[in-house]
DOKOLBA-822238 format. One record per residue (C-alpha): x, y, z. Coordinates in nm, 4 decimals, always signed. Layout:
DOKOLBA-822238
<atom X="X" Y="Y" Z="Z"/>
...
//
This chain:
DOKOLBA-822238
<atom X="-4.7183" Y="-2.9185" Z="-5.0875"/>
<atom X="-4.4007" Y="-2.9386" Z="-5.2988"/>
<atom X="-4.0709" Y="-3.0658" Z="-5.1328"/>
<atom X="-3.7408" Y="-2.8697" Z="-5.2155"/>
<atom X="-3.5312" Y="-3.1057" Z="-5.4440"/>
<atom X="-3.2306" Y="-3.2916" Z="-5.2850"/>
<atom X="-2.8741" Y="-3.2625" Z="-5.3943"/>
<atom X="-2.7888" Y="-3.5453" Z="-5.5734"/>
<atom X="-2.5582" Y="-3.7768" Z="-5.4140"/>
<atom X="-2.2889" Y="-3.7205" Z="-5.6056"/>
<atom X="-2.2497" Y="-3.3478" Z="-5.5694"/>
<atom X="-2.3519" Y="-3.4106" Z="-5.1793"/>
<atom X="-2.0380" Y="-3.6267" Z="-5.1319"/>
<atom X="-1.8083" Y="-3.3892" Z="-5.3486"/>
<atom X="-1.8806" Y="-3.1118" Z="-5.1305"/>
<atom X="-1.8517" Y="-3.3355" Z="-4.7899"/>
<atom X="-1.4981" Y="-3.4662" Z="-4.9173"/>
<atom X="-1.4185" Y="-3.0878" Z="-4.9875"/>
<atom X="-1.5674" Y="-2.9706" Z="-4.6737"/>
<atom X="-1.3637" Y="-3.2305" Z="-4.4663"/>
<atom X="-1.0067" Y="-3.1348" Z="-4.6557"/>
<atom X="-1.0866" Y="-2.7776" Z="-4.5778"/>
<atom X="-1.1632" Y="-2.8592" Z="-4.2268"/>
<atom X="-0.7995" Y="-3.0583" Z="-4.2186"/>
<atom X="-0.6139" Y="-2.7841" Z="-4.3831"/>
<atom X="-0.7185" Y="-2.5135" Z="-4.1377"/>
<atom X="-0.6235" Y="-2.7156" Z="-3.8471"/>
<atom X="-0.2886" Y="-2.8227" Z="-3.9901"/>
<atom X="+0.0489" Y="-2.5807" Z="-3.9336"/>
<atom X="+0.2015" Y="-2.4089" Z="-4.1877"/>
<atom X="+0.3840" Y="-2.6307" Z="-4.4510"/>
<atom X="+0.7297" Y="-2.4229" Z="-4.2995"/>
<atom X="+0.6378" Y="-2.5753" Z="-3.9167"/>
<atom X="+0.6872" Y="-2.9497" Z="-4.0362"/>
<atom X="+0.9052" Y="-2.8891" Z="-4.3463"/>
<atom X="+0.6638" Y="-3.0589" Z="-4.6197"/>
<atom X="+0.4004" Y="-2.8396" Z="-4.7890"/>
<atom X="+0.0320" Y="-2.8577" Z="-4.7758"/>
<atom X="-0.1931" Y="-2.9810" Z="-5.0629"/>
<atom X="-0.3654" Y="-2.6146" Z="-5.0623"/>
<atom X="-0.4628" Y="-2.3535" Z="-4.7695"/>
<atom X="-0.8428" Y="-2.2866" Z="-4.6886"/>
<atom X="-0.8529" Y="-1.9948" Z="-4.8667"/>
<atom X="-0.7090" Y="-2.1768" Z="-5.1665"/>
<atom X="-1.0012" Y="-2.3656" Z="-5.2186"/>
<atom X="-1.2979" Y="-2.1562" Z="-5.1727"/>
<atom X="-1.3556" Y="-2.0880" Z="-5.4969"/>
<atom X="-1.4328" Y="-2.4485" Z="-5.6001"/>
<atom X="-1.7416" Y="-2.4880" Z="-5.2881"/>
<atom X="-2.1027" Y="-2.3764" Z="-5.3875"/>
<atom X="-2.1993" Y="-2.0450" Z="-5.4089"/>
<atom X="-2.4128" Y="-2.0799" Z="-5.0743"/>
<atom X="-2.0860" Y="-2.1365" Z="-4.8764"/>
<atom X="-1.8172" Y="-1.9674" Z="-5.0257"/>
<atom X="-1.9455" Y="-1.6596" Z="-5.0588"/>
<atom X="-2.0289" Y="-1.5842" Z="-4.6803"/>
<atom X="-1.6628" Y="-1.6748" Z="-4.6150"/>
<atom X="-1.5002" Y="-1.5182" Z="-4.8602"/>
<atom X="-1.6613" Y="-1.2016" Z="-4.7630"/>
<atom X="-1.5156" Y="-1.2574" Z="-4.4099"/>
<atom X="-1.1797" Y="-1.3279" Z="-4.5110"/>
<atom X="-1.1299" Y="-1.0194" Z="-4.7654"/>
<atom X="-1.2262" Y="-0.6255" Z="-4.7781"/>
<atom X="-1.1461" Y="-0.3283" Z="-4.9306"/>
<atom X="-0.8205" Y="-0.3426" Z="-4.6987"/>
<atom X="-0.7258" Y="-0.6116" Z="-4.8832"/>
<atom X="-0.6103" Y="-0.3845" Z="-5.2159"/>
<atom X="-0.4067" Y="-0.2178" Z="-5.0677"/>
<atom X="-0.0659" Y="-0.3143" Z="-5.1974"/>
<atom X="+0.2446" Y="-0.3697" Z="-4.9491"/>
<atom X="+0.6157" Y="-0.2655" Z="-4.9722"/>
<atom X="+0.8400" Y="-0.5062" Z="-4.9954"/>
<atom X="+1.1707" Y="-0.4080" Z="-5.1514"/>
<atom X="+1.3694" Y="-0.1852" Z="-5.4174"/>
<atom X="+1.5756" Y="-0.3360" Z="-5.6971"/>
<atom X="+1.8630" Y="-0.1465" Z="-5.7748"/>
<atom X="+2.0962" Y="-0.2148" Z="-6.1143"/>
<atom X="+2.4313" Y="-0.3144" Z="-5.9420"/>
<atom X="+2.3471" Y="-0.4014" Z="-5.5993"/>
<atom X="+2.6084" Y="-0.5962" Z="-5.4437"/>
<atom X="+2.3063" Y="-0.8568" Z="-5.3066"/>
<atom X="+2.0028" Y="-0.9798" Z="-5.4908"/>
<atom X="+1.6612" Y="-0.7830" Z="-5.3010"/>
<atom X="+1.5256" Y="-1.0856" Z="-5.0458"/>
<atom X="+1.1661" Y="-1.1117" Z="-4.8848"/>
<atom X="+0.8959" Y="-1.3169" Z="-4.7889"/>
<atom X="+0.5814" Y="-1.3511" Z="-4.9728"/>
<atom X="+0.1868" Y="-1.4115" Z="-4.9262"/>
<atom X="+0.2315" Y="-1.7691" Z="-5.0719"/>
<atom X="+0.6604" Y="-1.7972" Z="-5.1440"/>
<atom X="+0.8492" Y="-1.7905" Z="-4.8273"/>
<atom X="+1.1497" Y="-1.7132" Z="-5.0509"/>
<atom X="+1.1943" Y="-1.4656" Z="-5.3130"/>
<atom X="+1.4822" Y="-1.2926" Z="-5.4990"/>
<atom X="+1.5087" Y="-1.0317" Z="-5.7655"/>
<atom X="+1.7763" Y="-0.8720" Z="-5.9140"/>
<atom X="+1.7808" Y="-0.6342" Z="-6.2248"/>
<atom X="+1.9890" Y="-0.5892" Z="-6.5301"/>
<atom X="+1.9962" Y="-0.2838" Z="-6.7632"/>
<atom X="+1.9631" Y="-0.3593" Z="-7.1119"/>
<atom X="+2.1164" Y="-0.1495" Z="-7.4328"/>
<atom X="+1.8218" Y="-0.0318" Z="-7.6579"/>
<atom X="+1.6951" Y="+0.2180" Z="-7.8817"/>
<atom X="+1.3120" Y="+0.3884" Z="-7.8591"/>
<atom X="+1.2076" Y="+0.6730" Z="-8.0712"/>
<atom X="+1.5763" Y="+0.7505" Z="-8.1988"/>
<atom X="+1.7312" Y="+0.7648" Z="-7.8404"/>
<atom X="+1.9489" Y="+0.5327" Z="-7.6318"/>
<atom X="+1.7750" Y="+0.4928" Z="-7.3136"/>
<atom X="+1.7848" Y="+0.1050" Z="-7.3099"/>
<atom X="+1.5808" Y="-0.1208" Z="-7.0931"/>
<atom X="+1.5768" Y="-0.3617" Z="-6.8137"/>
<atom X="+1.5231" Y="-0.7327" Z="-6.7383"/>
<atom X="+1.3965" Y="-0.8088" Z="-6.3930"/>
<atom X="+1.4734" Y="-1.1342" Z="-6.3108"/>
<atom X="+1.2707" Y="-1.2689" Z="-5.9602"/>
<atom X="+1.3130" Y="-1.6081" Z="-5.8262"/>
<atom X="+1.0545" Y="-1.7479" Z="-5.6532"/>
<atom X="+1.0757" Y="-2.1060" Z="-5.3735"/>
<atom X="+0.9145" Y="-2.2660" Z="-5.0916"/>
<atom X="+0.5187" Y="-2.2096" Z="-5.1288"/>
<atom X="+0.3022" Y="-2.2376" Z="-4.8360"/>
<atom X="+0.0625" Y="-2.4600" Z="-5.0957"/>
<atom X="+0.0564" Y="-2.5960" Z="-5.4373"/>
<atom X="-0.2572" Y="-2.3934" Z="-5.5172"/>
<atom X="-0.1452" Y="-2.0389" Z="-5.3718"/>
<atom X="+0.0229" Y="-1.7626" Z="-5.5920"/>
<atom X="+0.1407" Y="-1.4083" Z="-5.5274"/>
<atom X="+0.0728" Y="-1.1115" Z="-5.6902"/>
<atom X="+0.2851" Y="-0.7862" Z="-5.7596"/>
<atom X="+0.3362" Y="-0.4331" Z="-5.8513"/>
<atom X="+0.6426" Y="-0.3117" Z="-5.9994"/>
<atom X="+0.6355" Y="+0.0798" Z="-5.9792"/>
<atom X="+0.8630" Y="+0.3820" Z="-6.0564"/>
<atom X="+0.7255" Y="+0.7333" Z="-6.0791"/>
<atom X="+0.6770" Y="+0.6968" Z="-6.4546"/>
<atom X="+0.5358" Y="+0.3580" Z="-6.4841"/>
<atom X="+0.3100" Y="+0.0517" Z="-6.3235"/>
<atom X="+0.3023" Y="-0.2594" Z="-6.3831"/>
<atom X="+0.1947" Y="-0.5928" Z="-6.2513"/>
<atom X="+0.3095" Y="-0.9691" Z="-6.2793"/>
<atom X="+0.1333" Y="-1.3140" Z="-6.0833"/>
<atom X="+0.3732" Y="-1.6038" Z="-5.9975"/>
<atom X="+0.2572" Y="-1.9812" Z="-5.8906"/>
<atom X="+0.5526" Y="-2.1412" Z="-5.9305"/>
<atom X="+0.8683" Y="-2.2218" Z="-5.7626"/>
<atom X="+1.1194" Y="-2.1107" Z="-6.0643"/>
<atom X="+1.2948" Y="-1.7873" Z="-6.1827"/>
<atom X="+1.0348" Y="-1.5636" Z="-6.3687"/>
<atom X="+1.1813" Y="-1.2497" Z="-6.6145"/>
<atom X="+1.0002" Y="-0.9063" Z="-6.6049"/>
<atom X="+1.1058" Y="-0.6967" Z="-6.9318"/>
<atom X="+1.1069" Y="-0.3506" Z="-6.9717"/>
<atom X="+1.1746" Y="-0.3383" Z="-7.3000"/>
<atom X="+1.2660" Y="+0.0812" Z="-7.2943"/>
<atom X="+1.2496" Y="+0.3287" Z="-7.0074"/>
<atom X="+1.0252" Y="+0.6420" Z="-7.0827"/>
<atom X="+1.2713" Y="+0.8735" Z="-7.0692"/>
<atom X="+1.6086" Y="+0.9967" Z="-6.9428"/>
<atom X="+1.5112" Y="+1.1002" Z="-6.6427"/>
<atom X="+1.3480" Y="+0.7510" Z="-6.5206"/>
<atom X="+1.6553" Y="+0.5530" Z="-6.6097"/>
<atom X="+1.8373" Y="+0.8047" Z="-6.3795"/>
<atom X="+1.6022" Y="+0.7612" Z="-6.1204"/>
<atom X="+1.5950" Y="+0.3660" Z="-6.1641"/>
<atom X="+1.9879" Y="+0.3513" Z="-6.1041"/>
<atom X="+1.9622" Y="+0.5641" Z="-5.7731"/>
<atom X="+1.6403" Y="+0.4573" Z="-5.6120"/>
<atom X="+1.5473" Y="+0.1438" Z="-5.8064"/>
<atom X="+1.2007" Y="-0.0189" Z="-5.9407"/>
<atom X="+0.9756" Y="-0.0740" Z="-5.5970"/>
<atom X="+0.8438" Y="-0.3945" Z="-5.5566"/>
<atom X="+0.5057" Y="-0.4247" Z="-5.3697"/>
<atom X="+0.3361" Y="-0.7262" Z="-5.3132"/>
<atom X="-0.0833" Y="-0.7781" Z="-5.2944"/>
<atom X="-0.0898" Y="-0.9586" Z="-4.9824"/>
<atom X="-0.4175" Y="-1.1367" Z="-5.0453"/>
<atom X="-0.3473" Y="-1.2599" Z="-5.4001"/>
<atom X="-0.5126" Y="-1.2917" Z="-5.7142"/>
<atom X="-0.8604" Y="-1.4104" Z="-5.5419"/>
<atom X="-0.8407" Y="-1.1611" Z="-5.2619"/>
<atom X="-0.7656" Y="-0.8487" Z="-5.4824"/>
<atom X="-1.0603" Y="-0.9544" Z="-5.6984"/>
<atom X="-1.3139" Y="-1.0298" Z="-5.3975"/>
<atom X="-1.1879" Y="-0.7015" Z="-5.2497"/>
<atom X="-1.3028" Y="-0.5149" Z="-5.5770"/>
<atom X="-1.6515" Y="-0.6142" Z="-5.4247"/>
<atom X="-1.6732" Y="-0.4367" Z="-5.2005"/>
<atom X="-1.5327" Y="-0.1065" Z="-5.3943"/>
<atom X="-1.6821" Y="-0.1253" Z="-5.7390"/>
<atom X="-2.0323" Y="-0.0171" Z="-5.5871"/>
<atom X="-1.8555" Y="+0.3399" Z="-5.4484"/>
<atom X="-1.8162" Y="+0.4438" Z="-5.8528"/>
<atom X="-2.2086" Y="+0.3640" Z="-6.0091"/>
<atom X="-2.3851" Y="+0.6859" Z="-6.0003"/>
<atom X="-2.6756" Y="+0.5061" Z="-5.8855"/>
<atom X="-2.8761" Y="+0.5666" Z="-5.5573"/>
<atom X="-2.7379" Y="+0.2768" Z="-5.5325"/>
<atom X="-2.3459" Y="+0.3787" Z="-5.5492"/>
<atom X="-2.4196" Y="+0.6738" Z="-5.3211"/>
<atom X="-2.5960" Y="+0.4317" Z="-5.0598"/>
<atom X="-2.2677" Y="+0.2239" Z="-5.0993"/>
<atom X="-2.0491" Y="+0.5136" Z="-4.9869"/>
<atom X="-2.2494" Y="+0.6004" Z="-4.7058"/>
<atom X="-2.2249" Y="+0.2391" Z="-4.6171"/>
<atom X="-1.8466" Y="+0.2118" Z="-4.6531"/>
<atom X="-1.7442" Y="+0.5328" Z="-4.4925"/>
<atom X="-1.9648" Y="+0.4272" Z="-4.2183"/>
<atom X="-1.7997" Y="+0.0460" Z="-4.1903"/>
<atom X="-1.4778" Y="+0.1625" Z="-4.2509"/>
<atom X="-1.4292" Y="+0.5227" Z="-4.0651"/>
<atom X="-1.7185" Y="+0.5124" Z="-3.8635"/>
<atom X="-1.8104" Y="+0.8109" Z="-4.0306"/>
<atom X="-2.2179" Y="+0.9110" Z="-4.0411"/>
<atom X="-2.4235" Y="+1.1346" Z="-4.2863"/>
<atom X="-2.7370" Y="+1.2400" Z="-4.1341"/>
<atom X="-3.0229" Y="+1.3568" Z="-4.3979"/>
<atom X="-3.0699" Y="+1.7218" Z="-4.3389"/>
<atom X="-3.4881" Y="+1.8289" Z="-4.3078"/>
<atom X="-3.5809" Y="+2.0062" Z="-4.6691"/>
<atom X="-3.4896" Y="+2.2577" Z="-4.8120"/>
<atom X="-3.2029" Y="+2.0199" Z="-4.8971"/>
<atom X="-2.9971" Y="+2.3399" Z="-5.0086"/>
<atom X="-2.9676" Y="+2.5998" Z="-4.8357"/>
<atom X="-2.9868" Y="+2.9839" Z="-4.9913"/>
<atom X="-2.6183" Y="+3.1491" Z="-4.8931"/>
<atom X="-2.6101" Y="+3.5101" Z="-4.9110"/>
<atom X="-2.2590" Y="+3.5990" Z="-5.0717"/>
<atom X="-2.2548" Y="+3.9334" Z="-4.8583"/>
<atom X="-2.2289" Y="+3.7010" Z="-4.5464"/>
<atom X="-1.9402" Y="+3.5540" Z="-4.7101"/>
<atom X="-1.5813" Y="+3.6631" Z="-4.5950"/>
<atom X="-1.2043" Y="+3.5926" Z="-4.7396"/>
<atom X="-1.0462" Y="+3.2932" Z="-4.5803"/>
<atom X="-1.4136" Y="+3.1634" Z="-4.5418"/>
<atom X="-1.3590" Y="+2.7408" Z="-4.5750"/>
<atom X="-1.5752" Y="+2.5136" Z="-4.7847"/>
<atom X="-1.5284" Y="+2.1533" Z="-4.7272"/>
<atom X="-1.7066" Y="+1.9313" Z="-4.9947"/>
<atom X="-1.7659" Y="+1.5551" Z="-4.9693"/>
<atom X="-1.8903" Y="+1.4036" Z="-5.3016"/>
<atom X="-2.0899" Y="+1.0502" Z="-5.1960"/>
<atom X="-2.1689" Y="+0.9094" Z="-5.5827"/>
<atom X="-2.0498" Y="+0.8330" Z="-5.9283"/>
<atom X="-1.7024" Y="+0.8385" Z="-6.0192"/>
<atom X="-1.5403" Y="+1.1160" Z="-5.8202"/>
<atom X="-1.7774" Y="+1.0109" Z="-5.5246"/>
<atom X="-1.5614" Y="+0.6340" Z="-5.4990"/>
<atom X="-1.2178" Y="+0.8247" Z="-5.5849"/>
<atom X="-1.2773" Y="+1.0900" Z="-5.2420"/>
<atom X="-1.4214" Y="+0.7917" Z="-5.0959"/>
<atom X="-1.1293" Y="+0.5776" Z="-5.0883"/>
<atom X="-0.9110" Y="+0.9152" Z="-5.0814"/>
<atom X="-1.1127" Y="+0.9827" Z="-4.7120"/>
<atom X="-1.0377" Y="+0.6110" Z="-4.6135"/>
<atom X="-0.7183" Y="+0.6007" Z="-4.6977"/>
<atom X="-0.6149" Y="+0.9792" Z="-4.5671"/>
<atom X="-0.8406" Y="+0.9638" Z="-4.2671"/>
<atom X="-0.9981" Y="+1.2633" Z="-4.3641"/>
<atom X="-1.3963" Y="+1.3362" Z="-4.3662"/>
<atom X="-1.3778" Y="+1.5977" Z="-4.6917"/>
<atom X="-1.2766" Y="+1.4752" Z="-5.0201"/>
<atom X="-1.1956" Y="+1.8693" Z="-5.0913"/>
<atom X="-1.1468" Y="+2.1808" Z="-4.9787"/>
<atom X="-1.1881" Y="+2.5687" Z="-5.1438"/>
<atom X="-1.1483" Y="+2.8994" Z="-4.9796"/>
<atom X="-1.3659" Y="+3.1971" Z="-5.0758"/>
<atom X="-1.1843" Y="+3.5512" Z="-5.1418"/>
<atom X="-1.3186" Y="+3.8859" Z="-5.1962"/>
<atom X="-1.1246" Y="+4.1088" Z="-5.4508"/>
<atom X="-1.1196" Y="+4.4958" Z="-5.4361"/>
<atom X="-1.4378" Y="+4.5410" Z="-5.5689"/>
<atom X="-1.5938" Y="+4.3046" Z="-5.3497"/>
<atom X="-1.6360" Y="+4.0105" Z="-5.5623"/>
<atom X="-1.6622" Y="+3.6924" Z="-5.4783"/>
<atom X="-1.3849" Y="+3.4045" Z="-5.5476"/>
<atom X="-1.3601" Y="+3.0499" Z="-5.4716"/>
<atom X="-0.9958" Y="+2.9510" Z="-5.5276"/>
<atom X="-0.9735" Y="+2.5570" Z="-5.5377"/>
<atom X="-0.6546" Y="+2.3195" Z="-5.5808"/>
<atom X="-0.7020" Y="+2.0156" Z="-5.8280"/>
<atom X="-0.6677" Y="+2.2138" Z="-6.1509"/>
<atom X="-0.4532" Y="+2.1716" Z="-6.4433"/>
<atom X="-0.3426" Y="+2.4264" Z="-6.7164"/>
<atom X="-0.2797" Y="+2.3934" Z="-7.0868"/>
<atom X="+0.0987" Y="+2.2279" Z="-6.9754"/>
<atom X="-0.0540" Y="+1.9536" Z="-6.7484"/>
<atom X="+0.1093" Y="+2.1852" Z="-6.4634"/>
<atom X="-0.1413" Y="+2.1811" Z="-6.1219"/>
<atom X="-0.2780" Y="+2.4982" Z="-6.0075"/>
<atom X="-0.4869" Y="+2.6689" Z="-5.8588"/>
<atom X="-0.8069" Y="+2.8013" Z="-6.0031"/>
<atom X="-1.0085" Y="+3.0411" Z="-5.8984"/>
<atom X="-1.3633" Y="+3.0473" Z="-6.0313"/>
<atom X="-1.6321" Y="+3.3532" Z="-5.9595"/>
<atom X="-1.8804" Y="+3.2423" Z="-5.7072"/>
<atom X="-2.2019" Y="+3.2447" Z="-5.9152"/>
<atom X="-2.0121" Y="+3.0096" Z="-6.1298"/>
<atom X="-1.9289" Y="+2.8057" Z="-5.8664"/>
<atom X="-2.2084" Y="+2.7773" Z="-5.6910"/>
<atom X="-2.3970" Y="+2.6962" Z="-6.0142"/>
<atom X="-2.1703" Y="+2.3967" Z="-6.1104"/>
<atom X="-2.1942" Y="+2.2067" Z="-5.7568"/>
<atom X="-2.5650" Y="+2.2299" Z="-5.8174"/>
<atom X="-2.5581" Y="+2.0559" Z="-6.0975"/>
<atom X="-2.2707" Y="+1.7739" Z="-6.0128"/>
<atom X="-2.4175" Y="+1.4343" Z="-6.0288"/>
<atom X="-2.1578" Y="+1.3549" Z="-5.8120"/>
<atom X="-2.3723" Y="+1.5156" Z="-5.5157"/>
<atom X="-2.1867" Y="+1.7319" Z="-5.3596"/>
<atom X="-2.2187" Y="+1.7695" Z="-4.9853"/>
<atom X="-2.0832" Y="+2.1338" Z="-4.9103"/>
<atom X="-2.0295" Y="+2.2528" Z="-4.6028"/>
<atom X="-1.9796" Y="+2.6351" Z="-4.5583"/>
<atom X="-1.7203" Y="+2.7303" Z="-4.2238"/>
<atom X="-1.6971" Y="+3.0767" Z="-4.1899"/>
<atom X="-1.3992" Y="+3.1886" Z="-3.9876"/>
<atom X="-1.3732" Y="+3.2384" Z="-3.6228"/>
<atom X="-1.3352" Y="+3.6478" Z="-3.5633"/>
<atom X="-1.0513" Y="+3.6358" Z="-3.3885"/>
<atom X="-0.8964" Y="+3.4071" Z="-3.6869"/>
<atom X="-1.0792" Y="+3.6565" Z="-3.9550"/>
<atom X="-0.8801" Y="+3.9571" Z="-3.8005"/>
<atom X="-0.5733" Y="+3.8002" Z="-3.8603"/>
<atom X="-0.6142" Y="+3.6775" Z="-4.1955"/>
<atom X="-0.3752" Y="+3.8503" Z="-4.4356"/>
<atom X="-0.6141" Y="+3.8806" Z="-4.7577"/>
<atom X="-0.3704" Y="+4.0632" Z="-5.0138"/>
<atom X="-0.1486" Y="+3.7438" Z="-4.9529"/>
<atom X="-0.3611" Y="+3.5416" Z="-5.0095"/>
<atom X="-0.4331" Y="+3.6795" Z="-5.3561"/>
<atom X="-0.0607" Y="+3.7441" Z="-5.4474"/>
<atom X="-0.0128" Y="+3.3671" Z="-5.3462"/>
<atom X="-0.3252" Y="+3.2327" Z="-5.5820"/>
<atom X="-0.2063" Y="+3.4823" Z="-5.8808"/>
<atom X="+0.1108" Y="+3.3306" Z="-5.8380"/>
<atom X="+0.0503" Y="+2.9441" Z="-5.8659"/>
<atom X="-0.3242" Y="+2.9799" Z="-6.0405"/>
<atom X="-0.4950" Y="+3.1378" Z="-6.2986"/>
<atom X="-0.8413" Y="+3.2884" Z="-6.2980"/>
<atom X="-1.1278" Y="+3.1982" Z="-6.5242"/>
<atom X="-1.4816" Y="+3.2655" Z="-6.6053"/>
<atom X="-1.5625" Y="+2.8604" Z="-6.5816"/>
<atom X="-1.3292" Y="+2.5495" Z="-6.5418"/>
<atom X="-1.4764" Y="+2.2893" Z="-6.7688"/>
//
């Protein structure tokens, strides 16, 4: 009978001495409390244990909540006050932002240098991590030390974003569960996107952890034959895709929204009685969102073969709804802000 080898002693006393500052950590206050600050916080040090114990706990500690990025402030050029908060791991922070002349692509639409000062961490091992966002641009920036740091934007896209900078400011949004948090929250996301039995089972899994949200398999035939004469105009189809890449983006879009469909069409029947499915999401040739509208056989044809794997759900209107349903509006208002075609590639 063969024994399981013992740790050696060395490692075995490493981890106890580790084990035991943890244990002290957690049950001391906050470095603010007494005014001195704490070697390093309990989530600090995780990464350093074995696998065998720091994976169960940092499971506990983080999720897929955890990416989700927080607001904390807007830095304006020429504010009379620097932009204040409180961080994950700095009690005290401070930006302010200062245009800068410059010249990109033969125009003079300058630049920026954020300048964000950062004091009292909860730790010496902590950091925090941030987004700096305007409607043209994202970017990010980690800090672990108490100091002034210097974010430069070394030219603004455009006109247009400079404008908007000087009236609104760049938005500052912090990751609340740092650098190790963001990345153990990735986890339990990456999964959603492999179009893998094994991605789909993973969005089943997470809609069902994090909405509560079931998918019961339906008894073959697994499609069902739809008779486009029982169709109607204003007919709805709502469409949840559950693998691959657009299966984790209407995932996270359904977590995030609170909504059970990741999209939505509506059928319409022309003059001659053809059938239309006229869907948002579309672009044309000027990067401009419409809204297409596809024939039905094409449609239909195209979800059959999406390796995202569709589930489509086909809601026919209620007849006192259906007699009220204006369908030459509905046209005129698709022609208007869509374009037809044959197939959307």
């Amino acid at each position: 009978m063969a024994l399981a080898a013992s740790p050696p002693r060395g490692r075995l006393a490493r981890l106890l001495l580790v084990l035991v500052l943890l244990t002290m950590s957690a049950a001391l206050p906050r470095g603010a409390a007494l005014g001195l600050k704490v070697p390093f916080s309990p989530r600090d040090v995780l990464p350093v244990l074995p696998r065998q114990v720091a994976w169960p706990l940092m499971n506990t500690l983080h999720s897929a909540v955890d990416l989700l990025p927080s607001y904390v402030a807007a830095v304006t050029p020429g504010a009379p006050s620097s932009a204040a908060w409180s961080g994950a791991c700095f009690a005290q922070n401070e930006a302010a932002i200062e245009l800068t002349p410059g010249d990109r692509n033969g125009t003079n639409v300058g630049g920026a240098v954020l300048r964000l000062k950062t004091a009292s961490a909860h730790s010496w091992t902590c950091m925090d991590l941030y987004v700096f966002a305007t409607p043209y641009r994202i970017t990010w920036d980690y800090y672990f030390s108490a100091r002034e740091h210097t974010l430069e934007i070394k030219s603004w896209e455009e006109e247009a974003e400079l404008e908007y900078v000087k009236q609104h400011g760049i938005s500052v949004f912090l990751m609340p569960s740092g650098m190790l948090g963001t990345l153990l929250s990735l986890i339990d996301v990456l999964p959603l996107f492999s179009n893998t039995a094994w991605g789909q089972n993973s969005n089943l899994a997470f809609l069902e952890k994090h909405m509560g949200a079931s998918f019961e398999k339906r008894s073959q035939p697994w499609v069902a034959n739809i008779r486009k004469e029982d169709i109607q105009s204003g007919d709805f189809l709502a469409l949840s895709k559950i693998r691959g890449r657009w299966g984790g983006f209407e995932t996270l879009e359904k977590w995030v929204t609170g909504a059970f469909a990741g999209h939505t069409s509506v059928c319409l029947k022309d003059e001659k009685g053809d059938l239309w499915v006229a869907e948002s999401g579309s672009e044309n040739e000027k990067g401009e969102e419409v809204i297409a509208i596809v024939p039905w056989d094409e449609w239909w044809a195209a979800a059959l073969k999406d390796e995202s794997n569709p589930q489509i759900a086909l809601l026919p209107l209620h007849p006192d709804v259906r007699a009220k349903f204006n369908e030459s509006a509905a046209w005129d208002f698709c022609t208007e802000h869509g374009w037809k075609a044959l197939w959307l590639s």
